[in-house]
N, C-alpha and C positions, 0 to 999 in steps of 0.2 A: 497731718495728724498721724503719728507712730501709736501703735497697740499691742502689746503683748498680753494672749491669754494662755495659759496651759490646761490641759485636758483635766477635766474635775479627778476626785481622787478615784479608786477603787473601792470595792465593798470594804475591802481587809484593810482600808484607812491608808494604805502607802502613796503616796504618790507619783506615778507611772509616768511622769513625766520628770519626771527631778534629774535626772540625768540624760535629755532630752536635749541636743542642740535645737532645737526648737526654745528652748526657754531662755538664750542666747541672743537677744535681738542685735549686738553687734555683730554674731554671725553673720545673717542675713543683707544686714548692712555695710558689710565688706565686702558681701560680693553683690552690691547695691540691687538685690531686689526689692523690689516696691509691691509684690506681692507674694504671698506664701498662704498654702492651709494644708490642710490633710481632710479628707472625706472616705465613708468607708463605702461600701458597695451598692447602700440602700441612698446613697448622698448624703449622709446624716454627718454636718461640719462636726470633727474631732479636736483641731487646732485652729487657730488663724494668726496672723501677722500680715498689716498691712500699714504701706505707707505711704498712700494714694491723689495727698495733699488734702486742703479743705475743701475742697469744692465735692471731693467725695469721701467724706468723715464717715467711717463706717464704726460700728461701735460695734464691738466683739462681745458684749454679752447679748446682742441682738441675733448671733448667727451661731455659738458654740450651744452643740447640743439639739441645734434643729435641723431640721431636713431642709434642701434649697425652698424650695415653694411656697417657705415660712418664714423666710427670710431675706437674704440675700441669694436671689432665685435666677439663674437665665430664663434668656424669653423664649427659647425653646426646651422645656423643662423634659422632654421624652427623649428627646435627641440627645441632648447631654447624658442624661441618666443611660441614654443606652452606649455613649461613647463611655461611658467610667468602665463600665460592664464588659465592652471587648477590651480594653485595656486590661483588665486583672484575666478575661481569660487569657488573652494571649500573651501577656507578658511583657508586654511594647509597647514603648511610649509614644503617643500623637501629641502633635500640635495643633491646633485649631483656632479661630476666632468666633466669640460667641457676643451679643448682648443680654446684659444684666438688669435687675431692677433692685433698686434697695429705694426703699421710705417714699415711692413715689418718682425716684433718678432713674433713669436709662443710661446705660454707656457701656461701651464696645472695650471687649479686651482680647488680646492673645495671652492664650495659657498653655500652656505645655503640662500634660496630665501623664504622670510617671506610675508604675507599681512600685508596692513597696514588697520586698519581698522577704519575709522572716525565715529563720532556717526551718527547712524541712516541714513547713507550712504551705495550706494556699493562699497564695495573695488575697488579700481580704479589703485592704486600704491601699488610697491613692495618694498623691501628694504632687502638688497644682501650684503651679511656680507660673507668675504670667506680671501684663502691664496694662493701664489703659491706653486706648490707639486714641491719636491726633484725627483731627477734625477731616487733615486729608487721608489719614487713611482707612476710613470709614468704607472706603470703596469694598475693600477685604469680605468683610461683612458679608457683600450681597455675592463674591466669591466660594461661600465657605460653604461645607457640605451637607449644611443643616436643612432638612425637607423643608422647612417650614420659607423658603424663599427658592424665587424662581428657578428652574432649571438652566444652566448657563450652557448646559451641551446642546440645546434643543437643535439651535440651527446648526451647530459642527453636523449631528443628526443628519439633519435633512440635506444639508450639502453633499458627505459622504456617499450617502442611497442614493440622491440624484447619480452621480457619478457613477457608482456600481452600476445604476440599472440602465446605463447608455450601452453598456456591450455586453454583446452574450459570448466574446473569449475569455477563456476558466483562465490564462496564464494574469492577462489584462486584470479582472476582477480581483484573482488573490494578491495579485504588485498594488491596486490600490486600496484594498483593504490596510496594509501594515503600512503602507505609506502614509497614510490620513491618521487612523489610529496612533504610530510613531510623534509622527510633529504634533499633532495636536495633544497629545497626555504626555510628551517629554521623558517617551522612557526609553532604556538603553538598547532594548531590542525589542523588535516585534515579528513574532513567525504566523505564516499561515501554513497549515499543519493537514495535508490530506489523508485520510484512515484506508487502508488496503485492505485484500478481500478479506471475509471473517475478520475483523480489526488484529490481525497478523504482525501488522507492522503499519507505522506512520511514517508521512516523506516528508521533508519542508520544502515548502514547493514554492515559497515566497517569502522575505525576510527586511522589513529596516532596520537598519544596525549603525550603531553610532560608531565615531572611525576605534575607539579605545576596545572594542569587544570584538572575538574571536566571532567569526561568521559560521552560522550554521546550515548555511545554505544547501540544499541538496543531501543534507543527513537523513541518513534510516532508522529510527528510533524502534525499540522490539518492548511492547508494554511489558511484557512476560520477566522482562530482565529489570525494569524502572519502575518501580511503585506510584513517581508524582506520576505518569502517565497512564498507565495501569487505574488508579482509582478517575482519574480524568474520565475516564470512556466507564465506566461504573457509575457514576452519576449525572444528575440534569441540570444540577446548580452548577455554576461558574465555583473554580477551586483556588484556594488561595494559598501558596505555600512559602515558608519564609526558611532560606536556608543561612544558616549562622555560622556553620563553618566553611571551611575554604572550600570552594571547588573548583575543578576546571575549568567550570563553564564560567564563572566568576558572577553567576547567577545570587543575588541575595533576598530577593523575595520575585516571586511569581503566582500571575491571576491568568488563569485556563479557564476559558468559554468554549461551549460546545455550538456548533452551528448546525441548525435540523431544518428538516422538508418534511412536512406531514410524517412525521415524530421517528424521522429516520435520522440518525447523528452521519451528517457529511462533511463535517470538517473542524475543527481546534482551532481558537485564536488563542495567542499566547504573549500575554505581557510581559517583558521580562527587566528588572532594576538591577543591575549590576554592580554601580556606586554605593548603593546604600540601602538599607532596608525602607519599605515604601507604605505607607500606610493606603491600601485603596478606598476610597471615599465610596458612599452610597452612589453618588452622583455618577462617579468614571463605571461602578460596574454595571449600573441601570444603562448608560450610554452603552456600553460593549455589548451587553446583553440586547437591546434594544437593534442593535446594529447587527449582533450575529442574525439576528432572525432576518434581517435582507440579507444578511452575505449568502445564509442556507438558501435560502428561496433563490437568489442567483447565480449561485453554484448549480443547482437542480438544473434549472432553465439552459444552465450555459452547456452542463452536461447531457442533456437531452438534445441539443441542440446538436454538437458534436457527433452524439451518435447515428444523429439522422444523414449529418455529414457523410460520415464514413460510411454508414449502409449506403446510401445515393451510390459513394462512389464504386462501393464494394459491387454493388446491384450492374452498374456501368459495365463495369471490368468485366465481372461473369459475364452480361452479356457479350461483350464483346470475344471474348474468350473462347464462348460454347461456338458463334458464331467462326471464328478462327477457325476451332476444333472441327465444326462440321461441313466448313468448306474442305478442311484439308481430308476430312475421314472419308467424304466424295470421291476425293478422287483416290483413295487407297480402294475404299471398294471397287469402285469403277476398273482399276489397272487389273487385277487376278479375274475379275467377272470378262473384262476382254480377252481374257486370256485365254477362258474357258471356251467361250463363243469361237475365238480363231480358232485353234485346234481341232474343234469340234466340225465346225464348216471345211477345211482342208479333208479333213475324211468323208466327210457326206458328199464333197464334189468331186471325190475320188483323186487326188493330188496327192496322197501317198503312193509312191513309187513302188511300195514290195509290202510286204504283213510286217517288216522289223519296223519300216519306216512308221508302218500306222500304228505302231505297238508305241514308240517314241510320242507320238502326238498324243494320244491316250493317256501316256503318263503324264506326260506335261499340263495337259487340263487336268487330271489327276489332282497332281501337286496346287495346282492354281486354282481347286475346290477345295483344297485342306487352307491353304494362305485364305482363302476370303470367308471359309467358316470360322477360321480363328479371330479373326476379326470383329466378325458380328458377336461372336462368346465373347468379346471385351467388351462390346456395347451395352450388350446384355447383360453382362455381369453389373457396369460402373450403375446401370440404371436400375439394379434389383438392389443393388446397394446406396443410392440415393432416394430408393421409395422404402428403404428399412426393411426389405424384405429378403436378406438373404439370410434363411435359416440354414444352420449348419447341426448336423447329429455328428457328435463328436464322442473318441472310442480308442479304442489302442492301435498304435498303429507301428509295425517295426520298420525302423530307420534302415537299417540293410537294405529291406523289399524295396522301400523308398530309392534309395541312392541309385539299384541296378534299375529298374523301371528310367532313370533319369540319365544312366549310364547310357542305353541302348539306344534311345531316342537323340542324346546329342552329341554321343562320341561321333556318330559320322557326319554331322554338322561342321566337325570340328577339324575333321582331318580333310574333308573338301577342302577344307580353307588352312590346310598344313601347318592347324595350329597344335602345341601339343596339351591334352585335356588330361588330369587326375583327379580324382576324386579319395577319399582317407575318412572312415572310420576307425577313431578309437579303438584299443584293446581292450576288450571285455572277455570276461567266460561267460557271460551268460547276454543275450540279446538287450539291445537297447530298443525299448518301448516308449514311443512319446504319444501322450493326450490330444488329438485334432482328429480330422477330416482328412482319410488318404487320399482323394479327390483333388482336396483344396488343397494341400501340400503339396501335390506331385505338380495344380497348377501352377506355383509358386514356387518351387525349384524348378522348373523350365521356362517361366519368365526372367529370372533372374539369368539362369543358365544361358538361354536365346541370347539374353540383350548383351553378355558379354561375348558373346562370337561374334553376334553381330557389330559391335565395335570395337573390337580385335583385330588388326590384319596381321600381325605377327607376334609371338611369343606364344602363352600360354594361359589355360585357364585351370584354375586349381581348387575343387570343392571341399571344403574340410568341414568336419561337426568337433564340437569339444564340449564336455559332459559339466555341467557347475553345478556344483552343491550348495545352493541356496534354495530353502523353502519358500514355495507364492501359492499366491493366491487369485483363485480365476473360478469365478460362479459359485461361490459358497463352496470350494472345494480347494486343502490343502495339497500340495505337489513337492515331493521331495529337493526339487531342482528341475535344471532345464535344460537342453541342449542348446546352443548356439551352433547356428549353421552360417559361413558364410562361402561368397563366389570371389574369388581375387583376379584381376584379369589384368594384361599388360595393356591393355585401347587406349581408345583416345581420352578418356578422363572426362572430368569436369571443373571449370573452376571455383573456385571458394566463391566466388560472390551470386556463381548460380544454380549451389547446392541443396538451397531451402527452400527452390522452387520447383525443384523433383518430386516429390508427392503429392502437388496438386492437381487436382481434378481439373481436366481440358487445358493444362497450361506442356506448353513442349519445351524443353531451356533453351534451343536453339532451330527457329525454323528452316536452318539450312541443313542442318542432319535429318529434317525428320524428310527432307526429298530425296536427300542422300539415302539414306538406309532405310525409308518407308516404316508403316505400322500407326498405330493410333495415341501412340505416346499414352496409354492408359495400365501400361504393365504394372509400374509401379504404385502409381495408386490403388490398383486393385489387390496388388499382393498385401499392401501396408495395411488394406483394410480387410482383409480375411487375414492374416498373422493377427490383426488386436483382436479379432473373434473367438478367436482360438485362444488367447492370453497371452500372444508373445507381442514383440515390438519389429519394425525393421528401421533399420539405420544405416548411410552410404557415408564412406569415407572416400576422398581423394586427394592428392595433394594438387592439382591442377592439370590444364589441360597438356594430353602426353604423356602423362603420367601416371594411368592405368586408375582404376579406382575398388574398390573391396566392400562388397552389399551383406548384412549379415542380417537374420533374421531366429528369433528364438521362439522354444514351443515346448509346453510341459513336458515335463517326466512322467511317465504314468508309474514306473516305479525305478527306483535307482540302480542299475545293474552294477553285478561283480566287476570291478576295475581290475583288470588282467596287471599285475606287476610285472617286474623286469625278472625275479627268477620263477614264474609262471610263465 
């Protein structure tokens, strides 16, 4: 049975349909559809054309001018009405399969529900182009994404979580997260998305990608810079975004789920359609959603876990490390305290030969009471500095007084060992004043200074300061700039790959130098942490071993001195 009706007339008597290919039924029938209407936002049928056969004779003054419910109604009448409703706002056409009732019939159709869209208006009306399904494809039906029938992801669900929750590796969990998600929803990409400190930055840290899409594996994404991302971490709902121009990514609609732990956001699932814009069903985001909340819960878990890991091992290491340290810091005390004892016994048993000779032994325990005091001052120092108790009163202190106090003490360190030693202040007219502890400073330029004599056997050591004009900031207080001070020495170096293991606490880079050349390997750790007290930093450069290496250390300006020019 064929029907054509046009939409009744307007108040002003014209009729609004007269130039209506709607009023056309060979239209329609050229391009053999067997169903056609138009419905406005509240359902209320506008048009109809239908050509369904007899078996379902529908008669168009039964449906023009009423609402579905009242007529020819689907049997999920909220679900439809709410699919018309995201079509007009979003602008985008779905497909769907729904059953209907008319006069007491039930039967199943695929309709395709388009906006209409008038110029400079908002879409107001739909227009629903569709067919009835064959007996076998009734199956559809119990597929479609209408609440009102079972959930078809239930078990994809529980399968997925099984699998998450068999491991507590974070690499493991996010690979089968986009994995299972991927195959099972058929979409072109799938990322799992980790949030960095302060949500700074996102990594993707896991990825299914179909072979025709650019991989975005291991990407840094910066929310600050990308609005979809950006509003993603701004909200709790899952985000849906539909891109219609080209882009690189060749991304054309995308659904963002956030993943939380007792209502912390630890992770982004992200769907992505590349071929074609993608209508997301209630169904697929209730499954996503339902699923981020295990993926968070085992992200939490697997990262908890980890972390215990690494403290265990961390815990290991120190101990073994301190343990290291204090075998060997044994026997550095033990060497100068025997030192003490010899010396001292040769004179009390009278076995110096004349007053020069006992005058030599005297010095020599001398020296071997200044070597095992400085020793235990490193102990003392790392351990007032691991109980947080090293307070420093810090004040002006001039760099000159500085340099010659550090002159006097290592120049003849340096010439026993026939190295040649300079030091070089800047040209100033007026003194250079830096902000610290003259104490801690002067410890800290003769750590520095020592360690490079001490592995130095030829060349030179060359201390230089250089004035830089940038303002910081250190304890609520602004500083005009800084000095940088560094030590340059020709020794034996260090190599690149056991650079970063210089300023840590009980660790020595090589326990063959430290029998070699003695001491408690704790200089530079202590100097690195009285320099950040004060507000400077220290830093070692080498190019490798033999090839000398250059310690530099910075330290406020208390105020910025006159810079002596070349005609001053």
């Amino acid at each position: 049975m064929s029907s054509l009706i046009k939409i009744p007339k307007s108040s002003s008597g014209a009729n609004e349909m007269s130039s209506n290919p709607m009023t056309n039924p060979a239209l329609w029938q050229a391009l053999e559809a067997e169903l056609v209407y138009i419905q406005d936002r509240s359902g209320k049928y506008l048009s109809f054309y239908g050509d369904l056969g007899e078996e379902l004779a529908i008669e168009p003054e039964d449906i023009i001018g009423f609402f579905p419910e009242q007529s020819l109604k689907p049997a999920s009448p909220d679900a439809y009405d709410e699919r018309i409703k995201r079509v007009l706002e979003r602008k985008i056409p779905e497909q769907c399969y729904c059953q209907f009732e008319y006069k007491g019939q039930t039967f199943a159709l695929e309709l395709v529900i388009s906006p209409i869209l008038p110029k400079q208006k908002q879409a107001t009306t739909v227009l629903v182009m569709g067919h009835p399904l064959q007996d076998n494809d009734l199956s559809l039906i119990n597929n479609s994404a209408l609440p009102t029938h079972p959930d078809p992801y239930q078990k994809l669900l529980t399968k997925i979580a099984r699998k998450i929750r068999r491991t507590l590796n974070l690499e493991t969990i996010w690979q089968q997260t986009v994995d299972s998600l991927g195959e099972a929803l058929q979409v072109s990409r799938c990322l799992m998305i980790a949030i960095g400190p302060e949500q700074g930055y996102l990594d993707v840290k896991a990825e299914y990608c179909l072979p025709y899409c650019p991989s975005e594996l291991g990407s840094r994404l910066i929310p600050q810079e990308e609005p979809l991302w950006q509003q993603a971490l701004n909200q709790r709902e899952p985000l849906i975004f539909e891109q219609l121009l080209e882009n690189s990514s060749q991304v054309q609609s995308n659904l963002i789920v956030s993943t939380f732990y007792q209502n912390q956001r630890n992770g982004l699932i992200c769907l992505q359609q590349c071929d074609r814009s993608r209508y997301w069903s209630p169904a697929e985001i209730e499954l996503i959603q339902e699923l981020a909340d295990q993926v968070g819960t085992a992200i939490a878990h697997a990262t908890l876990y980890q972390e215990l890991e690494q403290a265990t091992l961390a815990a290991e290491e120190a101990s073994r490390l301190k343990s290291d340290f204090l075998a060997s810091t044994t026997h550095e005390l033990r060497t100068p305290l025997n030192g003490i004892i010899g010396f001292l016994k040769l004179i009390l048993d009278g076995m110096a030969d004349d007053a020069e000779e006992q005058q030599e032994f005297l010095e020599e325990a001398h020296k071997s009471a200044l070597h095992l005091l400085n020793l235990i001052n490193d102990i003392l120092d790392i351990a007032k500095i691991e109980a947080g108790k090293m307070d420093l009163e810090l004040g002006a202190v001039e760099l000159a007084e500085l340099f010659q106090a550090v002159d006097n003490f290592t120049l003849p360190q340096a010439q026993r060992k026939h190295l040649e030693f300079r030091s070089k202040l800047p040209s100033t007219l007026t003194p250079i004043v830096v902000y610290g502890n003259y104490q801690r400073l002067l410890q800290v330029m003769l750590n520095l200074v020592s360690n490079a004599i001490k592995f130095t056997h030829e060349g030179s050591i060359v201390v230089n300061a250089e004035i830089v004009k940038k303002k910081i900031h250190h304890q609520n207080q602004e500083f005009p700039g800084h000095v940088k001070v560094s030590v340059t020495d020709t020794g034996i170096g260090v190599s690149l790959d056991k650079q970063a293991k210089l300023f840590e606490k009980f660790v020595q880079v090589d326990g063959s130098h430290t029998k070699a050349y003695g001491g408690t390997g704790l200089g530079l750790a202590i100097s690195q942490k009285l320099v950040e007290a004060m507000g400077g930093q220290v830093e070692f450069y080498s190019m490798g071993e033999g090839l000398g290496s250059t310690v530099t250390f910075t330290v406020p300006l208390e105020q910025m001195p006159v810079i002596k020019t070349a005609k001053a």
